[in-house]
MARNU-116388 format. One record per atom (N, C-alpha, C, O): x, y, z; residue in one letter. Coordinates in steps of 0.2 Angstrom, whole numbers, padded with zeros to 4 digits, always signed. Layout:
XYZA;...
END
This chain:
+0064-0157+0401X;+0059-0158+0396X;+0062-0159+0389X;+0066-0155+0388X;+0061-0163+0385X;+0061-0163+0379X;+0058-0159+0373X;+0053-0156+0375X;+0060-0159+0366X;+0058-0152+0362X;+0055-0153+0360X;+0053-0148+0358X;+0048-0160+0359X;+0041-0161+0360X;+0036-0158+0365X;+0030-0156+0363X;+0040-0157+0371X;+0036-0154+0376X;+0036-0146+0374X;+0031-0142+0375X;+0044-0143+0372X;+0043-0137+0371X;+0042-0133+0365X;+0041-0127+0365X;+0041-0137+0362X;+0036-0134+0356X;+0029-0135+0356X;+0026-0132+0352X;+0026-0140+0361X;+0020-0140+0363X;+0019-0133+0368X;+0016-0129+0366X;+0022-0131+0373X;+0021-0125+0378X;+0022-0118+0373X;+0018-0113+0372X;+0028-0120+0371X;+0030-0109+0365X;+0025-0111+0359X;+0023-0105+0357X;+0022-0117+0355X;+0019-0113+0350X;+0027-0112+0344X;+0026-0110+0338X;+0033-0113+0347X;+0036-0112+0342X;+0042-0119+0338X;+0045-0123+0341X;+0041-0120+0331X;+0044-0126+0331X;+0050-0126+0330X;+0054-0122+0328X;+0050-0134+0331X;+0058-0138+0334X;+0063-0134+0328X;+0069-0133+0329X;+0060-0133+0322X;+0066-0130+0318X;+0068-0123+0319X;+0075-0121+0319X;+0064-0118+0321X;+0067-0113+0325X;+0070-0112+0332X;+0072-0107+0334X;+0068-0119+0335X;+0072-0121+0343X;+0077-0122+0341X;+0082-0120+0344X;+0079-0125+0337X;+0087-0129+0333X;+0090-0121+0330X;+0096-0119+0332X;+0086-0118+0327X;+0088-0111+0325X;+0092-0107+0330X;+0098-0106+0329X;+0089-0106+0335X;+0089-0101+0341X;+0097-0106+0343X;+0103-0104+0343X;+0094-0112+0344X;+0100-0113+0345X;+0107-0112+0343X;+0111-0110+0347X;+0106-0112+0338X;+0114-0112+0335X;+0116-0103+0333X;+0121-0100+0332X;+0110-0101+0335X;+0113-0093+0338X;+0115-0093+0345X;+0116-0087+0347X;+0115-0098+0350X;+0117-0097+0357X;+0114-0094+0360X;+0116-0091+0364X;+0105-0092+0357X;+0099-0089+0361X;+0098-0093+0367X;+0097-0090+0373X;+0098-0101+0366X;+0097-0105+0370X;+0105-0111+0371X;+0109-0113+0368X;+0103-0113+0377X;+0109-0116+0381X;+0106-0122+0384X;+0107-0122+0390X;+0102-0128+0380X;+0102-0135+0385X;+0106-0136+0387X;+0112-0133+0386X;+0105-0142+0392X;+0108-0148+0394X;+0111-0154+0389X;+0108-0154+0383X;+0116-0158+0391X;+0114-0163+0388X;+0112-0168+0394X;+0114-0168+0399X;+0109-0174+0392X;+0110-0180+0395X;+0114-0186+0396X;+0114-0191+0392X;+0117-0185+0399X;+0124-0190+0400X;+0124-0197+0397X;+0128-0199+0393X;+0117-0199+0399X;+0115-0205+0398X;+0115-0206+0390X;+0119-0209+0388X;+0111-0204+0387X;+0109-0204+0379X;+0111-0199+0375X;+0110-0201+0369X;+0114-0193+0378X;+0115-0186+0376X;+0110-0181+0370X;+0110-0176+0366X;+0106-0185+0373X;+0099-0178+0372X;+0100-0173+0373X;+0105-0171+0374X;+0093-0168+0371X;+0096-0164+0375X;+0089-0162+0379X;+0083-0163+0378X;+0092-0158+0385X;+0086-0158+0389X;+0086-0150+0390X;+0090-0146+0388X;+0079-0149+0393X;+0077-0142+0392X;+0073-0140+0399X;+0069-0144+0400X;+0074-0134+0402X;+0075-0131+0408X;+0069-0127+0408X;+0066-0125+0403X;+0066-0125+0415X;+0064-0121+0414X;+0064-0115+0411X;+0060-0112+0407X;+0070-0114+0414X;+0073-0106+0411X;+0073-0106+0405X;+0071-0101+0403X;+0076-0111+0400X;+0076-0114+0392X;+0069-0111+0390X;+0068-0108+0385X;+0062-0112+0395X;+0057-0111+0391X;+0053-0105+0393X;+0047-0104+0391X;+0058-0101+0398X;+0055-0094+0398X;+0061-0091+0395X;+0060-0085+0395X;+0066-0094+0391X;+0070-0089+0388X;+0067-0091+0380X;+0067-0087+0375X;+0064-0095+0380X;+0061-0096+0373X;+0054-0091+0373X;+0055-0085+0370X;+0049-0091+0377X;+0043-0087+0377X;+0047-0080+0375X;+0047-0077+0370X;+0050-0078+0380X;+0054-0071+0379X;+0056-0071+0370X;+0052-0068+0366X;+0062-0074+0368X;+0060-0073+0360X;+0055-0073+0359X;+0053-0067+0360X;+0051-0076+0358X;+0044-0077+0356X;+0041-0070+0355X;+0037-0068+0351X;+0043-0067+0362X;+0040-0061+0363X;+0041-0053+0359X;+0038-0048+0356X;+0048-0055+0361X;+0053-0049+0359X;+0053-0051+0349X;+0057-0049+0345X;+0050-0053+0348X;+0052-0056+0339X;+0044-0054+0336X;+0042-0054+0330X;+0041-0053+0340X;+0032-0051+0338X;+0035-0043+0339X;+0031-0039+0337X;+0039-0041+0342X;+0039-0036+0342X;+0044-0031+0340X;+0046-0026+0343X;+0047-0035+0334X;+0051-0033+0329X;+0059-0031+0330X;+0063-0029+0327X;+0059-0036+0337X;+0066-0036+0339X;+0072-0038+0335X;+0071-0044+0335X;+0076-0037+0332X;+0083-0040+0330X;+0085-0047+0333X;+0083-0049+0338X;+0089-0050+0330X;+0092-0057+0335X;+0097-0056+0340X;+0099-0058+0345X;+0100-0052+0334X;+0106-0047+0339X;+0105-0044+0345X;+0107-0045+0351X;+0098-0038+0343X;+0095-0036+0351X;+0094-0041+0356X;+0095-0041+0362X;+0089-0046+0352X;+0088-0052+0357X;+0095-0053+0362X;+0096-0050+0366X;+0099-0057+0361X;+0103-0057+0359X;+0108-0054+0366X;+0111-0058+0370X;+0109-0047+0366X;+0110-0043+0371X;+0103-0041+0376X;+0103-0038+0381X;+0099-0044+0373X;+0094-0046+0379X;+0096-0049+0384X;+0097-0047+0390X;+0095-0055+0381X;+0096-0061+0386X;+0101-0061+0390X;+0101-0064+0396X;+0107-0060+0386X;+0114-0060+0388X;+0116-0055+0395X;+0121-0056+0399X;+0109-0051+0395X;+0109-0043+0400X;+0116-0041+0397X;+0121-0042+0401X;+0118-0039+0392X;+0126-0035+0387X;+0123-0026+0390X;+0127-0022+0392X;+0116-0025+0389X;+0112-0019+0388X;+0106-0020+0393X;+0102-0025+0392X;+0103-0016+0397X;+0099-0015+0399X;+0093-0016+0394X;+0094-0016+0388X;+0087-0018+0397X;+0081-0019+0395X;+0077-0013+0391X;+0075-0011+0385X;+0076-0009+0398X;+0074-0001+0398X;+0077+0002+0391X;+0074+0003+0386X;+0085+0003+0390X;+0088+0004+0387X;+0085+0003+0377X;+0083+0006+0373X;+0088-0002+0379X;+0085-0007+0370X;+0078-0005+0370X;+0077-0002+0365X;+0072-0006+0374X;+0066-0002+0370X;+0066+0003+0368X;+0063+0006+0363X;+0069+0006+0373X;+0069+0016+0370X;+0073+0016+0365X;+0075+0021+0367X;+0074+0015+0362X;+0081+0013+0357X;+0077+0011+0353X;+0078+0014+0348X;+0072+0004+0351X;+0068+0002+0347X;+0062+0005+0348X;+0058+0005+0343X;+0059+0008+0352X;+0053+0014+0352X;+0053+0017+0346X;+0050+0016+0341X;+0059+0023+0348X;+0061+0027+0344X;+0062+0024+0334X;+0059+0028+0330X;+0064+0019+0332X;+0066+0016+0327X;+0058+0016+0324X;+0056+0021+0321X;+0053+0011+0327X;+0045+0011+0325X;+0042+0018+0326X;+0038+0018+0322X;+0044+0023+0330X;+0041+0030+0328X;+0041+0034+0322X;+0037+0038+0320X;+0049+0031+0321X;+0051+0036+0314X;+0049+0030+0308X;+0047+0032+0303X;+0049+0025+0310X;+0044+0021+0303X;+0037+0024+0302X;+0035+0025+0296X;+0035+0025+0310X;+0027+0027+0309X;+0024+0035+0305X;+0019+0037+0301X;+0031+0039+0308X;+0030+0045+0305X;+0031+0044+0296X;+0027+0048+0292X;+0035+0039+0292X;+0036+0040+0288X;+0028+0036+0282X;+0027+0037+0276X;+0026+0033+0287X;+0018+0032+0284X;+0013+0037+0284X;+0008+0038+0280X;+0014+0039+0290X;+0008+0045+0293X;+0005+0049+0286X;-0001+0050+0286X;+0009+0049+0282X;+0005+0054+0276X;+0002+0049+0271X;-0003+0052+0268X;+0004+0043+0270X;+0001+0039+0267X;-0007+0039+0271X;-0013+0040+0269X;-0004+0037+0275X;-0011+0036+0281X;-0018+0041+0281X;-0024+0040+0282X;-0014+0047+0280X;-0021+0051+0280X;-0023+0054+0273X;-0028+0058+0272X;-0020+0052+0269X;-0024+0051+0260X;-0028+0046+0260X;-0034+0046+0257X;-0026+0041+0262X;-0030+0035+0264X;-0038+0036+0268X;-0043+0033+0267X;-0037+0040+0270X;-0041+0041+0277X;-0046+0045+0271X;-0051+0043+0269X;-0043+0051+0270X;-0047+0055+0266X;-0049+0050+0260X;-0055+0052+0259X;-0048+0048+0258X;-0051+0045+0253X;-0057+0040+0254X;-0061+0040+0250X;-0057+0036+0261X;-0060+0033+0266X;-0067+0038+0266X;-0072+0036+0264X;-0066+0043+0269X;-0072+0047+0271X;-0073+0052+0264X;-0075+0057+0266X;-0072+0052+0259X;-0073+0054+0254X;-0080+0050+0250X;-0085+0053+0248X;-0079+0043+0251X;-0084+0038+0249X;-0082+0037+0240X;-0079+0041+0236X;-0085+0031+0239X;-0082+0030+0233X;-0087+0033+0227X;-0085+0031+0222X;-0092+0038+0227X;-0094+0040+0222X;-0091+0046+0220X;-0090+0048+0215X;-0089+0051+0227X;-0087+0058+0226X;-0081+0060+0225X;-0079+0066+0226X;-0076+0054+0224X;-0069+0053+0222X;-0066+0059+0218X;-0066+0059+0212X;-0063+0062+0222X;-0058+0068+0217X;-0053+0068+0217X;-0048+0072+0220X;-0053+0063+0211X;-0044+0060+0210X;-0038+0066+0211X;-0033+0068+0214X;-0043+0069+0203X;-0038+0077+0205X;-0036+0083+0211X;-0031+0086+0211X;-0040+0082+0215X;-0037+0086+0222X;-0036+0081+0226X;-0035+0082+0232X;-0035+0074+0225X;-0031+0072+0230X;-0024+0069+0227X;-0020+0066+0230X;-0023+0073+0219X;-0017+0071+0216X;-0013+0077+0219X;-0007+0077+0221X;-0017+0082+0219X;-0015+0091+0219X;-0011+0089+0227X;-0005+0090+0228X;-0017+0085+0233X;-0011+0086+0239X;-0007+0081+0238X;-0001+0083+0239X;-0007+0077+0237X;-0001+0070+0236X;+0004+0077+0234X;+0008+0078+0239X;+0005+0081+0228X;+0009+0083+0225X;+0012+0089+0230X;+0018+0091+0229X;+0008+0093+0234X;+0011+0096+0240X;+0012+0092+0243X;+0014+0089+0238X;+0012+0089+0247X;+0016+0082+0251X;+0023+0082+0248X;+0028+0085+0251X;+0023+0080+0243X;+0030+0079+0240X;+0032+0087+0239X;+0034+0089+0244X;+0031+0091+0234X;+0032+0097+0235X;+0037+0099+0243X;+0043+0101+0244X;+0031+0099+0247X;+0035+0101+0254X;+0041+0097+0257X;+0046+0099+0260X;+0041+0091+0255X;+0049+0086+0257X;+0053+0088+0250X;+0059+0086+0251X;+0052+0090+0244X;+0055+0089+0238X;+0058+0087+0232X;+0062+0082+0232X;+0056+0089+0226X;+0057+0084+0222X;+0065+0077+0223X;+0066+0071+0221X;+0067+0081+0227X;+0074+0076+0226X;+0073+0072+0230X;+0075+0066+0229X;+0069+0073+0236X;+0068+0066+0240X;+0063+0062+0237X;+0065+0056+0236X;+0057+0064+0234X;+0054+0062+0230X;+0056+0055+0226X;+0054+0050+0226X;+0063+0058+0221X;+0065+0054+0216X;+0071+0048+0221X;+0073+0043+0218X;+0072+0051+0228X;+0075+0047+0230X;+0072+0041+0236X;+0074+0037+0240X;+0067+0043+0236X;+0061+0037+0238X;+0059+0033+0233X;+0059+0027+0234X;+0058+0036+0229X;+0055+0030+0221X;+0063+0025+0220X;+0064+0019+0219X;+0068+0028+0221X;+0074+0022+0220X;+0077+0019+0224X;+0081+0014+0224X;+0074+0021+0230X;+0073+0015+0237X;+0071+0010+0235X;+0073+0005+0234X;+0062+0013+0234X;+0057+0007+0231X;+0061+0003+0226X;+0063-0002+0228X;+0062+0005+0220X;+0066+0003+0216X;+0072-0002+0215X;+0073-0007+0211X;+0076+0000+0221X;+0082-0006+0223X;+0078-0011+0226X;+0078-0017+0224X;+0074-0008+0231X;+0072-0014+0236X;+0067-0018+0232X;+0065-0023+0235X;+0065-0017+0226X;+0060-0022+0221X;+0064-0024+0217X;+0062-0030+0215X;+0070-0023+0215X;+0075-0027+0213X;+0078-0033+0217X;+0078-0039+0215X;+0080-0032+0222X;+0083-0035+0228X;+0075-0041+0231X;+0075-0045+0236X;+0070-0040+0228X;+0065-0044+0231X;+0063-0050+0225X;+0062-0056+0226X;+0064-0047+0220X;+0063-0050+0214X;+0069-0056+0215X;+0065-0061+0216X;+0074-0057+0215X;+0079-0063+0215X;+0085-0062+0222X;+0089-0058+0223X;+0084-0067+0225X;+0089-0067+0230X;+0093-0074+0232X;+0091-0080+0231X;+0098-0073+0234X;+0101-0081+0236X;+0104-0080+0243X;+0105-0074+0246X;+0104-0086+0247X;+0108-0086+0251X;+0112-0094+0252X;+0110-0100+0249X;+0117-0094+0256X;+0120-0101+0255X;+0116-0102+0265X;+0115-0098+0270X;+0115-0109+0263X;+0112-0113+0270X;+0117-0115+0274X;+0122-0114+0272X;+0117-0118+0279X;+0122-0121+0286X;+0125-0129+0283X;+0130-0133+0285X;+0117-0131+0276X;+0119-0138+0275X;+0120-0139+0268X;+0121-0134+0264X;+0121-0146+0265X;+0121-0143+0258X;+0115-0146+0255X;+0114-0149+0249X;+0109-0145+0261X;+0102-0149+0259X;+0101-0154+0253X;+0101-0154+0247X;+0102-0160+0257X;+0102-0166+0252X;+0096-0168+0253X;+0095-0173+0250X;+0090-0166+0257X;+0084-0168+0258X;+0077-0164+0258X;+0079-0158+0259X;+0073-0164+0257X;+0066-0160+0257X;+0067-0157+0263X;+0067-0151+0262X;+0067-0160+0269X;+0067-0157+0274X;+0072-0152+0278X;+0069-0148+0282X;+0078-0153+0277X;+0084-0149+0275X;+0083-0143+0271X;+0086-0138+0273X;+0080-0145+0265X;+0078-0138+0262X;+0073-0134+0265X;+0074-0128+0266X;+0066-0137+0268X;+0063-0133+0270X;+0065-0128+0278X;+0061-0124+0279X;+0070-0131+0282X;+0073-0129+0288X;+0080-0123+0286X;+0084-0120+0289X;+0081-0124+0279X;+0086-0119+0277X;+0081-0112+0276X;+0083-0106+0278X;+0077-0113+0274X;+0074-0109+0273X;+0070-0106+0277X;+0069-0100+0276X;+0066-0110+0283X;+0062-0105+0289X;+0067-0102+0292X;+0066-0096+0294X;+0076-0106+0292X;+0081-0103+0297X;+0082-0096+0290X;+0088-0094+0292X;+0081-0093+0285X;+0084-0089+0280X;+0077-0083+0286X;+0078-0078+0288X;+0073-0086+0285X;+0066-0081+0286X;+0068-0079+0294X;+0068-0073+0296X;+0068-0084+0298X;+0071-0081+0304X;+0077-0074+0306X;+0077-0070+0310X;+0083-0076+0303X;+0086-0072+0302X;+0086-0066+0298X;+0089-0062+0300X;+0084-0065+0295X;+0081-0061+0294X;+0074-0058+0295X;+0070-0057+0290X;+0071-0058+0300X;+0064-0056+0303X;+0059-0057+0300X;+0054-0054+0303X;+0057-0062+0294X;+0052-0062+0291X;+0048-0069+0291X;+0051-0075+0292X;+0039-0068+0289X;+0037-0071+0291X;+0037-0078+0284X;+0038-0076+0278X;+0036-0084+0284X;+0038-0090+0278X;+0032-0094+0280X;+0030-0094+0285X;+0028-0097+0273X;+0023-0099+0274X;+0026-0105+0268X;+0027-0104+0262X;+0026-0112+0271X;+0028-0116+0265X;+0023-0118+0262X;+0018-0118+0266X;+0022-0119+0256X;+0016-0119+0252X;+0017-0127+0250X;+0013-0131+0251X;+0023-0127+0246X;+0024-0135+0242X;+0031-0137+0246X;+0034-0132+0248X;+0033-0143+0247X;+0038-0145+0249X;+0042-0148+0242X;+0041-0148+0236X;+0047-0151+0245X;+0051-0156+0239X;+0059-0150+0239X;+0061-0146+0243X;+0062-0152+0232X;+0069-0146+0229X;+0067-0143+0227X;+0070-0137+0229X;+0061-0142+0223X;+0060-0135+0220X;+0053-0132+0225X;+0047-0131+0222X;+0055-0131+0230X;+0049-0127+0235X;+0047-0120+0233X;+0049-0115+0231X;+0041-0123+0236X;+0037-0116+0233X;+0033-0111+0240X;+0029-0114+0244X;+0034-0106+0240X;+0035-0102+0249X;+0034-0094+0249X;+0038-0090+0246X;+0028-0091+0252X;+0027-0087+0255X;+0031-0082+0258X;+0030-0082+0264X;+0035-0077+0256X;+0039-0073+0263X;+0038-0068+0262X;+0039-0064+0257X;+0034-0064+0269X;+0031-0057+0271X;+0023-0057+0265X;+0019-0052+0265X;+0023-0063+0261X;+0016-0063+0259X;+0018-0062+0251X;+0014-0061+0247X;+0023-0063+0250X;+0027-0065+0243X;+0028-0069+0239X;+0033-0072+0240X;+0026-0072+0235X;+0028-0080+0233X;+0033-0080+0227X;+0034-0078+0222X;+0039-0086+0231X;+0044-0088+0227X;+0044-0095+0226X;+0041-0099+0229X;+0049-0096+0218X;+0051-0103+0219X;+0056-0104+0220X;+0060-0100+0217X;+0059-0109+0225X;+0066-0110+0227X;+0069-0115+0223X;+0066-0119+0221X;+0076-0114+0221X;+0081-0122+0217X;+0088-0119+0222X;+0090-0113+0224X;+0091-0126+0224X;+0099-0127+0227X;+0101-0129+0220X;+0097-0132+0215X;+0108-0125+0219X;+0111-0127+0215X;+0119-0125+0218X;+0121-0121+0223X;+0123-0130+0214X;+0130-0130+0220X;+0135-0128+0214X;+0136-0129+0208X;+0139-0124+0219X;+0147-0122+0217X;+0152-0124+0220X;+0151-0129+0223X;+0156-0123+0219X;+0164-0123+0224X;+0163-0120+0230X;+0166-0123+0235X;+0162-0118+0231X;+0159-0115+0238X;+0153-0120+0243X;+0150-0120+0248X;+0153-0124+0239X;+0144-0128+0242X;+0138-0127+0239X;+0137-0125+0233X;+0135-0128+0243X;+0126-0127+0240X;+0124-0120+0242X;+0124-0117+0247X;+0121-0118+0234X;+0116-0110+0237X;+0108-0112+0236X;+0106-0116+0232X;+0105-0107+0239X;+0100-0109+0237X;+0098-0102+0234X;+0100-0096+0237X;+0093-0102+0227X;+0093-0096+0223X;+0084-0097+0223X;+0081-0102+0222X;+0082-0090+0226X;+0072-0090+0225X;+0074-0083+0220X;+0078-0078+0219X;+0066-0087+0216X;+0063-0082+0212X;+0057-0079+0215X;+0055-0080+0221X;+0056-0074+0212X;+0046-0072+0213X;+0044-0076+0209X;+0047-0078+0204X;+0039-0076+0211X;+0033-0082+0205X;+0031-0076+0202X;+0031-0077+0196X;+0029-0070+0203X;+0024-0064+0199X;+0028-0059+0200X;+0027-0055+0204X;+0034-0058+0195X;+0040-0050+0195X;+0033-0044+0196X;+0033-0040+0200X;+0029-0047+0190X;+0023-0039+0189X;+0021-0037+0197X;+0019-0031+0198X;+0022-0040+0201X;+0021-0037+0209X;+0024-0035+0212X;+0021-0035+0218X;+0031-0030+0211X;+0035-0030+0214X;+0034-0023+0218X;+0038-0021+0223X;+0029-0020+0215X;+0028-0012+0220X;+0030-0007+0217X;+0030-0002+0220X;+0034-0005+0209X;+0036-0002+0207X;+0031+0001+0202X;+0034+0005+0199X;+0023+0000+0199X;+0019+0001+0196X;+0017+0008+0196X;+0013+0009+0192X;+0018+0013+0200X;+0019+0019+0202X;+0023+0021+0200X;+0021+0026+0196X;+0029+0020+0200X;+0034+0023+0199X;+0033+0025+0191X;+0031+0021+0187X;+0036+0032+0188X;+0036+0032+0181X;+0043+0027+0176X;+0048+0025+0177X;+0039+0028+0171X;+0043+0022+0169X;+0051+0026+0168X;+0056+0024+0171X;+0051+0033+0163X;+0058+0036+0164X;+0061+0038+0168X;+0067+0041+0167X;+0058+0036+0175X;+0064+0036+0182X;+0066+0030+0181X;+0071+0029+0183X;+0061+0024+0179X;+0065+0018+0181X;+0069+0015+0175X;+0072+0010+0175X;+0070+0020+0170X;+0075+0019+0165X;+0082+0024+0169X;+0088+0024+0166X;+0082+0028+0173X;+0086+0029+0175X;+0090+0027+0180X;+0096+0028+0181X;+0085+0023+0184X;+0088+0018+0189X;+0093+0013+0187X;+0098+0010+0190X;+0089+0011+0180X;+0093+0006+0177X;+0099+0008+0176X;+0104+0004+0177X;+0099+0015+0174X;+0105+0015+0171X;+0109+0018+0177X;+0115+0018+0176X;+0108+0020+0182X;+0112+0022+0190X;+0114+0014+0191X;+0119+0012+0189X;+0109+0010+0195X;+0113+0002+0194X;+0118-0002+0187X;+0122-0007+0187X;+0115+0003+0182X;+0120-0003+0176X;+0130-0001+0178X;+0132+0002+0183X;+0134-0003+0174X;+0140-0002+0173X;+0142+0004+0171X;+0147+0006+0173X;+0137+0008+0165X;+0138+0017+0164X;+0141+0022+0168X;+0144+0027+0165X;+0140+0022+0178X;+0140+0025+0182X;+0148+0022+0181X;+0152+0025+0179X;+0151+0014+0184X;+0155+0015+0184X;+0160+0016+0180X;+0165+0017+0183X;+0160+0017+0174X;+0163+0018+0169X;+0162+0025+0171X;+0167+0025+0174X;+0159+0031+0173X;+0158+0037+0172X;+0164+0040+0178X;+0168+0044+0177X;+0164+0035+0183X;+0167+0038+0186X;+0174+0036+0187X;+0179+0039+0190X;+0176+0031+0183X;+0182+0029+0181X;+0188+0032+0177X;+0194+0033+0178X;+0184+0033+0171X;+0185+0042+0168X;+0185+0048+0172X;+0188+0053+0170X;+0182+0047+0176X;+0183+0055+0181X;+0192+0056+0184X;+0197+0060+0184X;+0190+0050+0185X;+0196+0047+0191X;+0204+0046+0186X;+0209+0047+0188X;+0202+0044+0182X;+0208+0045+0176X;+0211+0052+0176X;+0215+0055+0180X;+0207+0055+0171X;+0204+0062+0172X;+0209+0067+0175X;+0214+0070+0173X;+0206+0066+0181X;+0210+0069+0189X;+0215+0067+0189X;+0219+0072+0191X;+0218+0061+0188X;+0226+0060+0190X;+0230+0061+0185X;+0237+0061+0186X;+0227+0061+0181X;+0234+0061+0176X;+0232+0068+0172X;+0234+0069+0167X;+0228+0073+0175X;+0229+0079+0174X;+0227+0080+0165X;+0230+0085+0162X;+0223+0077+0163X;+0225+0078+0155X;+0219+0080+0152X;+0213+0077+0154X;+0218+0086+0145X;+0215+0087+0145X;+0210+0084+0140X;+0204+0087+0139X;+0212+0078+0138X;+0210+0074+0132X;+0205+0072+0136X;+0200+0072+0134X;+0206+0068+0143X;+0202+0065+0146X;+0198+0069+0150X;+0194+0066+0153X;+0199+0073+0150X;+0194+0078+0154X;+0187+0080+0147X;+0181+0079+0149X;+0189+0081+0141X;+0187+0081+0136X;+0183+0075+0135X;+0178+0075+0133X;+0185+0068+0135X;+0182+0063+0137X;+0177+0062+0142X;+0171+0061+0139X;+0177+0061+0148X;+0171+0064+0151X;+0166+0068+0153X;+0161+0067+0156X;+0168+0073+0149X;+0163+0078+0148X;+0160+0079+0142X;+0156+0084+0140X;+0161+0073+0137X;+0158+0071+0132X;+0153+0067+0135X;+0147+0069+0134X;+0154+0062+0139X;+0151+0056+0144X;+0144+0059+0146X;+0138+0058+0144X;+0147+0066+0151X;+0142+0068+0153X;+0135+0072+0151X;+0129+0072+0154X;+0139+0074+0147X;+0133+0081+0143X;+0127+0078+0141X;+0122+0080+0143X;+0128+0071+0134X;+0122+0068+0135X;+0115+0066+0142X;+0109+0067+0143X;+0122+0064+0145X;+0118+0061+0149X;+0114+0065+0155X;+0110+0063+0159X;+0117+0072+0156X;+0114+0075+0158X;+0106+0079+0155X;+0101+0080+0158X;+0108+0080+0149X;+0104+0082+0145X;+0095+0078+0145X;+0090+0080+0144X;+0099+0070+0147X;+0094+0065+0148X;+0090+0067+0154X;+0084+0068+0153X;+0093+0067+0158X;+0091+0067+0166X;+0087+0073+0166X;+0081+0073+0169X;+0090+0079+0163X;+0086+0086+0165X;+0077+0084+0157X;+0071+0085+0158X;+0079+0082+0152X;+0074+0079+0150X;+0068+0076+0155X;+0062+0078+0155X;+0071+0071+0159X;+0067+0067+0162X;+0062+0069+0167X;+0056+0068+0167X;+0067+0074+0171X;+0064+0078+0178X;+0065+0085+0176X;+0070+0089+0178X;+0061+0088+0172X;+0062+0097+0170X;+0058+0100+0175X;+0059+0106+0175X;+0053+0098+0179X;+0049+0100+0185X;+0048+0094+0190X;+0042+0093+0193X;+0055+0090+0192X;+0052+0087+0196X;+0049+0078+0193X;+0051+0075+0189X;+0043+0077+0197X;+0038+0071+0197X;+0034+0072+0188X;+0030+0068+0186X;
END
């Protein structure tokens, strides 16, 4: 069969069959004659299979070692069970604020004792995991906010660009909804909206997405003086801090020990500012 026909059977398109391909998920024929490519039954029960295993949060890589049989079947889901229990557990407490808030009804809303257990919640795991959850969130709304990746071409065409881009959302497991086509493509991903521009180095073409709406990024929780200290954990300060340490240390000296404990002091000062109980 031709990828006409297979993308009418999987429901999946010729841009992620071409994708799969060039990960060696899939292995046509050629045709001697024309040098087509032809596709097998097997071709499209190994297709369905992705299809399968990718709804259900599979790797490519596991894929991958699926199909290859590298790992037993039984194996990889116990192994990927396990992975979504511990996601699930880590929602569970959101889940049941939510709930109580649900059977609460929205007149008799008590902000304050449901701020009270949020606050034992975190209390019981800790202010320090506390602050090291909010800088998860924090990086990972940084890293959503602007990201690049370079494509397999150096997209000279509309179409090129948008196949760089479903194959960007493929590999990395997320879902792409194109909104506008053209260079400067405008795209959905996990329900995000960016604008895309290729722009080229000595390396080739990359292709750089924005957020269309930074104000969305999920950190609107967060207090703003943790995320001035986030800032300042990501900025060049830390490396400088620890560079001086490391001076410091080797060359035994007290000047720069004196040095860095100048560095410090304030900036502790800060921090115990920031967090003197916590949240």
């Amino acid at each position: 069969m031709n990828i006409n026909e297979l993308e009418r059977l999987t429901g999946i398109t010729r841009q992620n069959i071409r994708f799969y391909e060039k990960k060696e998920l899939l292995h046509p024929a050629r045709n001697s004659g024309n040098n087509y490519r032809e596709y097998s039954a097997e071709d499209l029960a190994a297709l369905k299979t992705i299809k399968l295993l990718r709804k259900l949060d599979f790797s490519l890589e596991d894929i991958r070692k699926i199909l290859s049989e590298e790992i037993p079947l039984h194996e990889i889901l116990k192994q990927h069970l396990k992975e979504l229990q511990t996601r699930q557990q880590e929602l569970k407490a959101c889940i049941d604020v939510c709930i109580d808030l649900l059977e609460t009804g929205p007149d008799s809303l008590n902000v304050d004792k449901t701020l009270e257990k949020m606050d034992r919640i975190e209390q019981n795991g800790g202010t320090f995991m506390s602050i090291v959850e909010d800088y998860k969130r924090y990086s990972a709304a940084q890293r959503k906010r602007h990201f690049s990746f370079t494509p397999d071409t150096m997209i000279m065409n509309p179409t090129e660009f948008s196949e760089a881009l479903f194959q960007y959302a493929d590999e990395n497991n997320q879902k792409l909804v194109l909104i506008k086509g053209g260079m400067y493509p405008v795209f959905e991903l996990d329900g995000v909206e960016y604008t895309a521009e290729r722009i080229f180095c000595r390396f080739g073409a990359t292709v750089h997405c924005t957020m269309t709406h930074p104000e969305e990024d999920g950190t609107e929780n967060i207090p703003e003086n943790r995320k001035m200290l986030y800032r300042l954990v990501n900025g060049p300060y830390i490396l400088l801090l620890v560079l001086f340490i490391f001076m410091a240390v080797t060359r035994q000296s007290v000047v720069w020990a004196g040095l860095v404990a100048l560095m410090i002091f304030p900036y502790l000062l800060w921090v115990f500012r920031i967090f003197p109980r916590g949240r």
